[in-house]
C-alpha positions as CSV (number, residue, x, y, z in Angstrom):
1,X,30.0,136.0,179.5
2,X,28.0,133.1,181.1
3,X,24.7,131.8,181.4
4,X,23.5,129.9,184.3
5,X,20.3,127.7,184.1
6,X,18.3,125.9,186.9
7,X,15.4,124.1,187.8
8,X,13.5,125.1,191.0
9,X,11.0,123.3,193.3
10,X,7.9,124.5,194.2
11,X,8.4,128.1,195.9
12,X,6.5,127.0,199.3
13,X,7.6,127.3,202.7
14,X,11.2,127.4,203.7
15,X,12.5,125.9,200.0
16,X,11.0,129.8,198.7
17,X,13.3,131.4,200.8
18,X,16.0,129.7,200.6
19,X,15.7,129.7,196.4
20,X,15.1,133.7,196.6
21,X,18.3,134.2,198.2
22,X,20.2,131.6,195.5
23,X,18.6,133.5,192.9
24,X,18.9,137.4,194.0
25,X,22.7,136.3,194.7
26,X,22.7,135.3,190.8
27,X,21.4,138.3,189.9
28,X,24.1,140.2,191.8
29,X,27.3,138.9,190.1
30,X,29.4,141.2,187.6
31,X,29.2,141.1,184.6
32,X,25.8,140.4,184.9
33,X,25.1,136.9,184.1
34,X,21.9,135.5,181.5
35,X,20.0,133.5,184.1
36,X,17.1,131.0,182.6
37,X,14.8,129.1,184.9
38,X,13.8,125.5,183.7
39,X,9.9,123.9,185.4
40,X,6.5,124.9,186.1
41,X,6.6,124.6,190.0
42,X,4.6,126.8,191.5
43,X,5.8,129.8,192.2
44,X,8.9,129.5,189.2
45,X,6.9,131.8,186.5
46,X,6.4,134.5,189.1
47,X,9.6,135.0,190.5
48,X,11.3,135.0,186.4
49,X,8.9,137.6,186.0
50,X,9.5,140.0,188.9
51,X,13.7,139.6,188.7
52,X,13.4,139.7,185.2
53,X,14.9,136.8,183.8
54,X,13.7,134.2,181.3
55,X,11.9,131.3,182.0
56,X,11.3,128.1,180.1
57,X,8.1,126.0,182.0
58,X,8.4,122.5,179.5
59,X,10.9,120.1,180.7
60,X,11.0,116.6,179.8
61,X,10.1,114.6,183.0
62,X,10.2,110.6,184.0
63,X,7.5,108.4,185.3
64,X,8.2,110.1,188.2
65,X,7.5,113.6,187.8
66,X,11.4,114.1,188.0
67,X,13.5,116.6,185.7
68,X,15.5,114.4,183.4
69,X,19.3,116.0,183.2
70,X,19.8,115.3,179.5
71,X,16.9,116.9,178.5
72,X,17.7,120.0,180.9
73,X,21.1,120.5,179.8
74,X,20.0,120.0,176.0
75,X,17.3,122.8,176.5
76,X,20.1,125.1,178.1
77,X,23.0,124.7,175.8
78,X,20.1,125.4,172.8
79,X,19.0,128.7,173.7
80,X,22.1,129.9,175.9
81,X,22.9,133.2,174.7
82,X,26.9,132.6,175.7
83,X,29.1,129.5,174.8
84,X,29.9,129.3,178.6
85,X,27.1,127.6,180.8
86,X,26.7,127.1,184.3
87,X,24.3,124.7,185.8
88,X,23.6,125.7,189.4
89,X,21.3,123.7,191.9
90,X,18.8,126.7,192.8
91,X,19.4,126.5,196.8
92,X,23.1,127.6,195.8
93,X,24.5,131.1,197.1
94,X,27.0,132.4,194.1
95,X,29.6,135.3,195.4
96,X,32.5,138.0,193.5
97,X,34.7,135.0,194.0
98,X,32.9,132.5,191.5
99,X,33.0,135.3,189.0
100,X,36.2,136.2,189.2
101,X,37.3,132.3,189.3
102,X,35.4,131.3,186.0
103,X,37.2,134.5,184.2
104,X,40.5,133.3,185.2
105,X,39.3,129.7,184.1
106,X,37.9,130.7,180.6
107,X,41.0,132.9,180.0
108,X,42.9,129.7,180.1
109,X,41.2,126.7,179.5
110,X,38.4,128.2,177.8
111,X,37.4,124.6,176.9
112,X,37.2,123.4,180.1
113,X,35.1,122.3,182.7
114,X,35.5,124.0,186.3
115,X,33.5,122.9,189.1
116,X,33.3,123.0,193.1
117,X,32.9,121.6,196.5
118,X,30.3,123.4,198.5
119,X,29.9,124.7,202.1
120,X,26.4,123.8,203.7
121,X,24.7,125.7,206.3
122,X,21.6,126.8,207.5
123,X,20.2,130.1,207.2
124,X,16.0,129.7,207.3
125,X,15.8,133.6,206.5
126,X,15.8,136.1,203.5
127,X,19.2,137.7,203.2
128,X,20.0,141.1,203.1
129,X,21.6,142.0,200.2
130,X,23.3,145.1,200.5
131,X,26.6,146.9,200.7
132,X,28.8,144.0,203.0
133,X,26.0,140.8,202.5
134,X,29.0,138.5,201.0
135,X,31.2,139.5,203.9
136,X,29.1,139.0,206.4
137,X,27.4,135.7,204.7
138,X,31.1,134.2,204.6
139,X,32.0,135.3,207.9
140,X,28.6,133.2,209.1
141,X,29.6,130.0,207.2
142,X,33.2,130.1,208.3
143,X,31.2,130.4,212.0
144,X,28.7,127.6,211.1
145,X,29.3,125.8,208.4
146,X,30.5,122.5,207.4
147,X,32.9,122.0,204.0
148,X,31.2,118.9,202.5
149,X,33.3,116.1,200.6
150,X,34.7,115.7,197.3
151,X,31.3,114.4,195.9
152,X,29.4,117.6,197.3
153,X,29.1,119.5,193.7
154,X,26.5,121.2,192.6
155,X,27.8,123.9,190.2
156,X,29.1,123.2,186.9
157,X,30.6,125.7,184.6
158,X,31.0,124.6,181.0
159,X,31.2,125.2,177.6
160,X,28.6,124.3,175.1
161,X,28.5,121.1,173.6
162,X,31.2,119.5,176.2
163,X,28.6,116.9,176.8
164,X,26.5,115.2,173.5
165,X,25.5,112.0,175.3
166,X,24.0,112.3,178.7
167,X,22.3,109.4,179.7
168,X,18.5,110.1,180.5
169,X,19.9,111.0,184.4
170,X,17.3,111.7,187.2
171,X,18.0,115.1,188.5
172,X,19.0,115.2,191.9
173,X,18.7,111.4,192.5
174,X,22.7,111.0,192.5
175,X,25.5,109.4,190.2
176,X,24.9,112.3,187.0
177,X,26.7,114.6,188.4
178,X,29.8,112.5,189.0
179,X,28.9,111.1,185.8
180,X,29.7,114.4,184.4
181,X,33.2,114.8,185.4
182,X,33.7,111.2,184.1
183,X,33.0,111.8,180.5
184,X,35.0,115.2,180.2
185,X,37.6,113.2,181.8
186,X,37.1,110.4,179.2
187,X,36.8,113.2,176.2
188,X,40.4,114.8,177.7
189,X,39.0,117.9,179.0
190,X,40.7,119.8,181.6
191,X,38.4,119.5,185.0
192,X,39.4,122.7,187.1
193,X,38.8,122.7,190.9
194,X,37.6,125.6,191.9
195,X,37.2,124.8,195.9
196,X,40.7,126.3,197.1
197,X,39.3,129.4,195.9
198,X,35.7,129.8,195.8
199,X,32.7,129.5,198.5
200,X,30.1,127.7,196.8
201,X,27.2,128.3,199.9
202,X,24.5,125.5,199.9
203,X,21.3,125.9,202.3
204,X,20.5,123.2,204.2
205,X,16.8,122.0,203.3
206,X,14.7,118.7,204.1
207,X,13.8,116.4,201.1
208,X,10.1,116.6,201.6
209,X,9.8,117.5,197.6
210,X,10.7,113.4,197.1
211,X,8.1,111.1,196.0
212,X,9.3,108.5,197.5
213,X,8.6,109.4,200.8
214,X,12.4,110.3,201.8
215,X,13.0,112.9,204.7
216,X,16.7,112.8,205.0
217,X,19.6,113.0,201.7
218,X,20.9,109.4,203.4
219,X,17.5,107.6,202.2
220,X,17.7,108.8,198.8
221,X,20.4,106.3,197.4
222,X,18.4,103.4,197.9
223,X,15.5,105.2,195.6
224,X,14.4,103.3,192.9
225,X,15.5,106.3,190.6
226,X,19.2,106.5,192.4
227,X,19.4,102.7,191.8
228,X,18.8,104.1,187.9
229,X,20.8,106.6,187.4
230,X,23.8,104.3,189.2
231,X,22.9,101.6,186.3
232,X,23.2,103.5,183.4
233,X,26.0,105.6,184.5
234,X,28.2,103.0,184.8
235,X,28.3,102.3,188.0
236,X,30.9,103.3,190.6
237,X,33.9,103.2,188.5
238,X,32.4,106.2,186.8
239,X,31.3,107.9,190.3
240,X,34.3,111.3,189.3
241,X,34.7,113.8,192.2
242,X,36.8,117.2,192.6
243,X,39.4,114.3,193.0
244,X,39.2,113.7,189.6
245,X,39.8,117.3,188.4
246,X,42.9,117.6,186.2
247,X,44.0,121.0,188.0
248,X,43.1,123.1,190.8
249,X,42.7,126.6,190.9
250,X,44.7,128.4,194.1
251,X,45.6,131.9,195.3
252,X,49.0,131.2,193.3
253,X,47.4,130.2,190.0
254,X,46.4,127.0,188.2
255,X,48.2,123.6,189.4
256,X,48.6,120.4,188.2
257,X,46.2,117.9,190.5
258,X,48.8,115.3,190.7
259,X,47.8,113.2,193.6
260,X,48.0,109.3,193.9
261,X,44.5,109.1,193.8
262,X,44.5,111.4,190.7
263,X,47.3,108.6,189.6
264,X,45.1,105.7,190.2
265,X,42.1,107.5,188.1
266,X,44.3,108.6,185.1
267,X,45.2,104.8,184.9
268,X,42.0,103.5,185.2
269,X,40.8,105.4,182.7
270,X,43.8,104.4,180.3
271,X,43.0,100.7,181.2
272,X,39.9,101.1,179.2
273,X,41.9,101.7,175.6
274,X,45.1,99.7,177.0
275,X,44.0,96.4,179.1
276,X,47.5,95.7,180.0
277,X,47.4,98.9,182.6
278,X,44.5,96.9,183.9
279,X,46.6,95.0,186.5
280,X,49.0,97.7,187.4
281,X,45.6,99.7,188.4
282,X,44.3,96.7,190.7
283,X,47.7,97.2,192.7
284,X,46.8,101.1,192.9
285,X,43.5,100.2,194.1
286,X,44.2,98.0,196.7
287,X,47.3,100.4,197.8
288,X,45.0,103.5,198.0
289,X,42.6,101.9,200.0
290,X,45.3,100.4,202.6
291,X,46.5,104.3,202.9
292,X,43.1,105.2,203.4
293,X,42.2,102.9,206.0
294,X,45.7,103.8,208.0
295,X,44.7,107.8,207.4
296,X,41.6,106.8,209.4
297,X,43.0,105.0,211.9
298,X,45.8,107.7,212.3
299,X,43.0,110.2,212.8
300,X,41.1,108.5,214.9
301,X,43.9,107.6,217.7
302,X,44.5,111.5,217.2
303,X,41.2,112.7,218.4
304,X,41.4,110.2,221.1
């Protein structure tokens, strides 16, 4: 049914806990998922071999030692055993609900790309994975943990060939995944939400794997490789979020994601074809941020 491909850091310290209990939750969903692990990180090879699931070491790499995402998701798509892909970030906890939410996507937008806001918290220990461990994981989040915004996804469900021109991205440095949800946008694929429905769990971890000496996730956008990836992703006009989807998947089915910001996006992206929407989406702009900037005013004066 799907196969879901990641690249893991070096299993050391905390960041080997934390990627055991992403990858034993994997290895738990029904139907049982193909599952391929992408690097030679220490530790990667070891822990394909004794859960039993394949392993690729080569991945093309920049000047930087980093993964690069074309190459990744190239790799993936070419020896996939299914048509349906997901690309996971391998500190993420999958559950029954993802399953059950990508079924009901592929049934009826089989050509579609579905992805997810995620839920960070921090755990620091190996999970028990028996008889009630989903119940008892979501009841911790819902306890301690923090729904991240719409530009928190790192799970992408997809089917093969959605994407033939994925600029040489710098995994994890920002911009390609949004860049993602831009260019099924601009090839008129259906973007399905998933977050209504789904609890996509992310472990909180430091970013002491970075070269460039960063500590916290704030100091990685001024990288030289985030300043990259920004470039030849178009910039900020291509920066798509869960906003962006084209429907959302709820308890009562799929919707329609018909929102003003939604609005403002759909023109934008018709402005590129038809440069007479161009001014019509300036108006939008500037409206949506005014309605923005009251929202946080309104919430502020609330709280106080």
């Amino acid at each position: 049914m799907l196969t879901i491909f990641a690249i893991p850091k070096a299993f050391e310290g905390p960041v080997a806990i934390i990627q055991r209990n992403a990858i034993r939750s994997w290895c738990s969903l029904r139907p049982a998922c193909e599952i391929i692990l992408f690097g030679d990180d220490a530790g990667t090879a070891d822990v394909a071999s004794e859960f039993n699931i394949r392993h690729v070491p080569v991945v093309e790499r920049n000047k930087y030692g980093t993964p690069l995402v074309n190459a990744l998701f190239a790799a993936a798509q070419r020896i996939a055993s299914h048509s349906m892909l997901c690309y996971v970030n391998a500190d993420i906890i999958l559950m029954t609900d993802f399953m059950r939410a990508v079924a009901y996507g592929i049934k009826i937008m089989p050509d579609c790309l579905m992805i997810c806001r995620r839920w960070d918290v921090s755990l620091n220990r190996q999970l028990d994975f028996r008889a009630d461990w989903e119940h008892d994981l979501g009841a911790y989040v819902a306890r301690q943990g923090r729904r991240r915004p719409h530009t928190a996804i790192d799970c992408f469900v997809f089917s093969r060939g959605l994407w033939t021109d994925i600029p040489p991205f710098a995994m994890g440095r920002g911009m390609w995944d949004n860049w993602l949800i831009y260019k099924a946008r601009a090839n008129r694929r259906p973007v399905i939400d998933l977050s209504d429905v789904v609890l996509v769990v992310h472990q909180n971890h430091d970013y002491a794997h970075q070269v460039h000496g960063v500590r916290r996730e704030a100091e990685m956008w001024s990288t030289e490789e985030a300043k990259c990836n920004l470039a030849i992703g178009g910039g900020y006009a291509h920066a798509f979020s869960t906003y962006d989807a084209t429907h959302r998947l709820t308890s009562r089915g799929l919707k329609r994601n018909i929102t003003p910001y939604h609005l403002y996006r759909a023109l934008a992206l018709l402005a590129r074809s038809r440069p007479f929407v161009a001014p019509l989406v300036d108006v939008m702009r500037y409206a949506y941020s005014r309605y923005n900037a009251m929202r946080r005013l309104c919430v502020g004066r609330t709280r106080h």
